[in-house]
N, C-alpha and C positions, 0 to 999 in steps of 0.2 A: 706532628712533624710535617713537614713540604711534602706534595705530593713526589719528588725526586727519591727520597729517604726508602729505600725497596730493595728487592733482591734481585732486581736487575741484571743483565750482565756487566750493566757502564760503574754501579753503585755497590753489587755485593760483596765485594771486597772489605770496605766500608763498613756497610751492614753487619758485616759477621764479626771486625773486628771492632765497631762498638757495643754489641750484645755480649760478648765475649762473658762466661761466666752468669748468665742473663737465660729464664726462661723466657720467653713471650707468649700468654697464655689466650691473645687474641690480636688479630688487625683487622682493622677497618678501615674502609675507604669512602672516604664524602666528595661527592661531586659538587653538588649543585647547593650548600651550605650557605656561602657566600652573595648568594644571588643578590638579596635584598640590600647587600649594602653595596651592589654596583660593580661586582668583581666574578667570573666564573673559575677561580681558581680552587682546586680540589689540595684539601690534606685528607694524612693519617694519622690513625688514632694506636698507639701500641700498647699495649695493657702488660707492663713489664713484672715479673716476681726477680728479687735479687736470689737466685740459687741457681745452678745450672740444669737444662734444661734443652730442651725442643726449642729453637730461635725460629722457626719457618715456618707459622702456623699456615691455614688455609687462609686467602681472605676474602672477607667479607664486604663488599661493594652497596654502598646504597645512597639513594640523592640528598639527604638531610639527616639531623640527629633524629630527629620525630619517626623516620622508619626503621634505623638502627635498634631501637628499646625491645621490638621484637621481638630480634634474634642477637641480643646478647644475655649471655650467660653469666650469672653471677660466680666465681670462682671463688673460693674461702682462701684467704693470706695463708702462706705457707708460715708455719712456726718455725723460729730458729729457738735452738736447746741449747743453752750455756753451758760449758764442759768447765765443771770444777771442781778442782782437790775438796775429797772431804775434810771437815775437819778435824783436828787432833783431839781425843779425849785429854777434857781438862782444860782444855785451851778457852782463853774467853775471846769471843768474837770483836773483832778488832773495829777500833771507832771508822767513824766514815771519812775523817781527815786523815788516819792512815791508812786506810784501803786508797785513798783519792792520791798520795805518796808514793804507796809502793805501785801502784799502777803503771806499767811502760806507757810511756807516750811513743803516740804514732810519730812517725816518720811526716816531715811538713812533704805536703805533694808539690812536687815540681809544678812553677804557675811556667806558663807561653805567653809573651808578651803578643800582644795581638800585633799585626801588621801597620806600622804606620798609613793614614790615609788621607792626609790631609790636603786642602785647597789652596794650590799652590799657582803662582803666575805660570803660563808656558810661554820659558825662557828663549827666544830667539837672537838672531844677530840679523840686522836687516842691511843689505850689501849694494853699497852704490853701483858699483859694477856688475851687471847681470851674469849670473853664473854663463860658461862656457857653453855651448849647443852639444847635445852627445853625437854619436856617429850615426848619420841618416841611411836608412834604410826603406828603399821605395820613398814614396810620397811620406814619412813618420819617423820623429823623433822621440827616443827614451824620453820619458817624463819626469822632472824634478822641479821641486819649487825655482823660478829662476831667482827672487829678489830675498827671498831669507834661508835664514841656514838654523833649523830648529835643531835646542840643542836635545839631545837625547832621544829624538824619537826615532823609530826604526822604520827600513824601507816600505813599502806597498807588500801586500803578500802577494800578489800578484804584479807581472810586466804590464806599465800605463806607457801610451805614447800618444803623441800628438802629432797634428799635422804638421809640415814645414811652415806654412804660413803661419799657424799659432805660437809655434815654436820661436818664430823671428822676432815674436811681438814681446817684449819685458814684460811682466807687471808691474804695477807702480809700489812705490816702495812702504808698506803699512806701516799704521802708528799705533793700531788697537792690538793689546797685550792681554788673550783671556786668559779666564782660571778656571780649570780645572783640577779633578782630583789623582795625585801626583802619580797615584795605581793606572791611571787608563793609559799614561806616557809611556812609566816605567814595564808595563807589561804588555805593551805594545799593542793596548785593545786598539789605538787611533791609532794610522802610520800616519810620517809626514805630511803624504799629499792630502790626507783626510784633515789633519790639526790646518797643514793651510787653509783649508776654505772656512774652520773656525777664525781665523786669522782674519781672513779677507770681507767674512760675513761681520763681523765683531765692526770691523776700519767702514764699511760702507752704513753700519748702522749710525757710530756718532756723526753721519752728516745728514745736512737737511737739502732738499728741493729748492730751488731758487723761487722768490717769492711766496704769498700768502694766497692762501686757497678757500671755497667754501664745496660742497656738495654741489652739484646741479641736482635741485630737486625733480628737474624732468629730463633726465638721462645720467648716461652713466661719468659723465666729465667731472672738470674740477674748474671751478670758474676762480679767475684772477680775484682778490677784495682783499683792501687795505686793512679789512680787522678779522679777516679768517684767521687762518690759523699754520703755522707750517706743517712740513709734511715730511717724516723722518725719510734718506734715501733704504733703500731695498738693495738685495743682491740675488741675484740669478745663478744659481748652480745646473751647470750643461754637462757634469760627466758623462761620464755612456757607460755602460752594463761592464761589471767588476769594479768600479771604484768604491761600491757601497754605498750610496747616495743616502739608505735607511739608518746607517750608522752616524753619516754626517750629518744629517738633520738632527737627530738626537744628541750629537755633541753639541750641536749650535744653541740646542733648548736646555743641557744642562750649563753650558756657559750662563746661560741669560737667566737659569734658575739657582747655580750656588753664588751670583750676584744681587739675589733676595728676589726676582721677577717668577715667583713662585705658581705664574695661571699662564699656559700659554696655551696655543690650537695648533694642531697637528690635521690638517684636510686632506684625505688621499681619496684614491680612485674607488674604491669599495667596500663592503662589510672587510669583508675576508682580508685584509689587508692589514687588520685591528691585530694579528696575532704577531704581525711582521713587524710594526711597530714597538708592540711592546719586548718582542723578541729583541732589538735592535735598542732600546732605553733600558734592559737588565741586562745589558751587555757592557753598557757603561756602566752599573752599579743600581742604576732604581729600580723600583718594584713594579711590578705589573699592575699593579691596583693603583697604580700612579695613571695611569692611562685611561682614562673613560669614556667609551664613548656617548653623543649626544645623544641616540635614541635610546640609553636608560631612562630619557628624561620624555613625558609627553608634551606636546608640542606646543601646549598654554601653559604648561605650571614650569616657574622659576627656576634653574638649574641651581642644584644648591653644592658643586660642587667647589668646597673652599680654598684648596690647591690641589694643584694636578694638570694635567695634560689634557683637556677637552679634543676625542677624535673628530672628525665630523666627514664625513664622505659628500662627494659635490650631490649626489643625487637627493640628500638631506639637507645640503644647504641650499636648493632651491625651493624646498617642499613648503608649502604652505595648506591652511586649512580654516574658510571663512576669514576672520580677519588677523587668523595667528599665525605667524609666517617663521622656520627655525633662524631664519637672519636677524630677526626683532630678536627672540629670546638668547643668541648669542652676543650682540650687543648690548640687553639689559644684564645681562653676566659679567659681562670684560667692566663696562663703564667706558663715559668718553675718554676719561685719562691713559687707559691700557695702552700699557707700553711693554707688553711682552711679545713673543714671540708669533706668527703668525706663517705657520709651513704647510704652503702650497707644495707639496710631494704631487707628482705627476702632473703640472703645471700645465700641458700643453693641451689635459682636457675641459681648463677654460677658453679654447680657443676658437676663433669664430664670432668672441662676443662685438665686436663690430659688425658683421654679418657680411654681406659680397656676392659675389654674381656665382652661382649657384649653376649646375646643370638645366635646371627648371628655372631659371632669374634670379631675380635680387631675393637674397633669402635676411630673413631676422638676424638679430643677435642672440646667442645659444643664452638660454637662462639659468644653467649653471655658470656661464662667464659672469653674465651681468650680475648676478646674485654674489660673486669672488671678486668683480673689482667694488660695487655697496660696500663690502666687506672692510676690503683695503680704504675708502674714500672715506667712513665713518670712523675710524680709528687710524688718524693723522700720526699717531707717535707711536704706533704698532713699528714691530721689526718685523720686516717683511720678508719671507726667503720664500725663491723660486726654485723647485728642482726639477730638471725634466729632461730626457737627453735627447730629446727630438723639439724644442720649445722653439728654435727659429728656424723651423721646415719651411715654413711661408710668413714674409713678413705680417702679413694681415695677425695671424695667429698671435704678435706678439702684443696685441690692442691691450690686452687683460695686464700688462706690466706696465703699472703706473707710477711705479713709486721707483724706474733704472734713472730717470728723467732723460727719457731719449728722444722729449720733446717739449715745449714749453720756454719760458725762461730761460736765457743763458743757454738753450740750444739750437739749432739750426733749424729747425720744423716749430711753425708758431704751434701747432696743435698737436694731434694723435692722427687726426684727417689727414695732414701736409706728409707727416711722417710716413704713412703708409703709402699714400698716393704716388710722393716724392720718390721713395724708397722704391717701387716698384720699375719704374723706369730705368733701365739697362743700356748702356752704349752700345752699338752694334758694332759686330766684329767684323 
């Protein structure tokens, strides 16, 4: 059984009413079972007799089956004794096709249709007219999608509001229609403003960057050339603290996974962060063992994971050892074609990868940046997401987002250099 399955206070309710009529003549508990195929998740073991009974043994705790054998106790099956009419003197024992006749048949057990769950479009209305502005309060207005109108999903659990200025600005009106499964609408695991940025992350993915690009093999750019290659656009998620950001990214990776993109990377700020993820991916429905992170794997040998959610933490993704580096062996993983998903969670600590004048002078570029925009410049058809609610504290910081196109081609800053440079210079008041 799931480690959850317990006498808990959240669960023994539960517990007692499926043991009901049920001894339980042992429990056990496995931690560390699963290790070797990449997963720390702990079940239990119940050693059930059908008779009634003690349901609450003691239990017994230990890290694998191998130390279990120990301390378990073989218990001998309880007999059950048939209660039957003797028979009649004289009488001759009745064939087996009428014993199998006169036998009552059980009653058919009532079957429970399981819950429909299927992968369904989420259904919008997209509104030429920008919704209305709500009633401002101080510098902030209540927050609602302003250009669609999703049908059935439910408010924020919480009060979002925005500034006036963001407030005044539309968003443009989307054309990308995800799927998701019809349970996360209807039970309102995603609210609106959450499914928007599915929405919005979905619409900036089918486009591309203006122009063909290559690597710069000596730094971290993208050089113009007629037979590189395009570069799918990216999108930047800037909530701030209560919107969820860990949920939104994991809607954005099951989108991109129940439409067959079944490998994608999930990069956040540290180990510890690995439970928050998957915490926030079985919340929409997947398993925890869906989630792996890279240091199961050593730093030369092949990642042999075949689907699933690669974690990878920036301090891992700049690590290198001799001439084996974790950025090679997650691109010998994805492949140059990987066109899954790619979530930059806490985005803002690639920042700096242009480097800047410094208290002590002109300082390098951070090699967690550099190592995160590699990343994005070798997997041109990667979906790219940003999330970070501090990610344009200072323009420089925003060097590491290559794929918004808020420079190049078809934009007003030839480079990344213009744009920063440019962008810094202020009117005076």
């Amino acid at each position: 059984m799931p480690d959850w399955f317990t006498t808990n206070a959240a669960m023994g309710k539960t517990y007692d009413a499926t043991l009901t009529g049920c001894s339980v003549v042992g429990s056990y508990r496995l931690d560390k079972c699963y290790h070797k195929q990449g997963t720390s998740v702990a079940v239990r073991i119940y050693v059930i007799d059908k008779k009634p009974g003690h349901a609450r043994p003691t239990v017994i705790a230990r890290d694998s089956v191998a130390q279990l054998l120990d301390v378990v106790t073989l218990v001998p099956r309880s007999s059950v004794s048939e209660v039957r009419k003797p028979p009649v003197a004289g009488s001759s024992k009745p064939s087996l096709f009428k014993a199998m006749r006169s036998t009552r048949k059980a009653a058919p057990a009532a079957m429970i249709a399981p819950k429909r769950n299927d992968v369904l479009p989420v259904r919008f209305t997209a509104l030429e007219v920008p919704r209305p502005l709500g009633e401002q309060a101080g510098v902030y207005l209540p927050y609602r999608p302003s250009r669609i109108d999703l049908h059935d999903a439910g408010m924020h659990p919480n009060d979002l509001v925005e500034s006036v200025a963001m407030g005044s600005i539309p968003a443009p009106v989307p054309q990308y229609e995800p799927k998701l499964h019809e349970r996360i609408v209807n039970e309102r695991r995603l609210s609106e403003a959450q499914l928007e940025t599915i929405v919005y992350a979905g619409n900036a993915w089918a486009q591309y960057l203006h122009g063909r690009f290559v690597p710069d093999k000596d730094g971290v750019g993208l050089l113009l050339n007629e037979e590189g290659r395009q570069y799918r656009k990216g999108y930047f998620l800037g909530d701030g603290t209560g919107a969820g950001k860990g949920r939104q990214v994991a809607g954005c990776i099951l989108d991109s996974w129940v439409n067959g993109r079944k490998r994608n990377i999930w990069v956040s700020k540290n180990e510890a962060l690995l439970e928050d993820a998957r915490r926030d991916w079985e919340a929409l429905g997947g398993m925890s063992a869906d989630v792996q992170p890279l240091s199961t794997w050593k730093i030369d040998e092949p990642i042999t994971l075949t689907q699933g959610i690669l974690f990878v933490t920036y301090p891992t993704l700049r690590s290198q050892r001799q001439d084996a580096t974790r950025l090679r062996q997650i691109l010998e993983w994805a492949g140059e074609d990987y066109d899954g998903v790619i979530a930059f969670d806490e985005s803002h600590e690639m920042g700096g990868v242009a480097g800047g004048e410094g208290a002590l002078g002109k300082t390098a570029g951070s090699q967690q940046g550099i190592a995160g925009v590699l990343l994005q410049n070798h997997l041109p058809d990667a979906r790219v997401l940003y999330a970070s609610a501090t990610g344009a504290s200072d323009v420089n910081n925003l060097a590491y987002a290559v794929r918004l196109g808020l420079w190049g081609p078809g934009t007003s800053f030839a480079n990344r250099e213009s744009f920063i440079s440019e962008s810094h210079h202020q009117p005076s008041s």
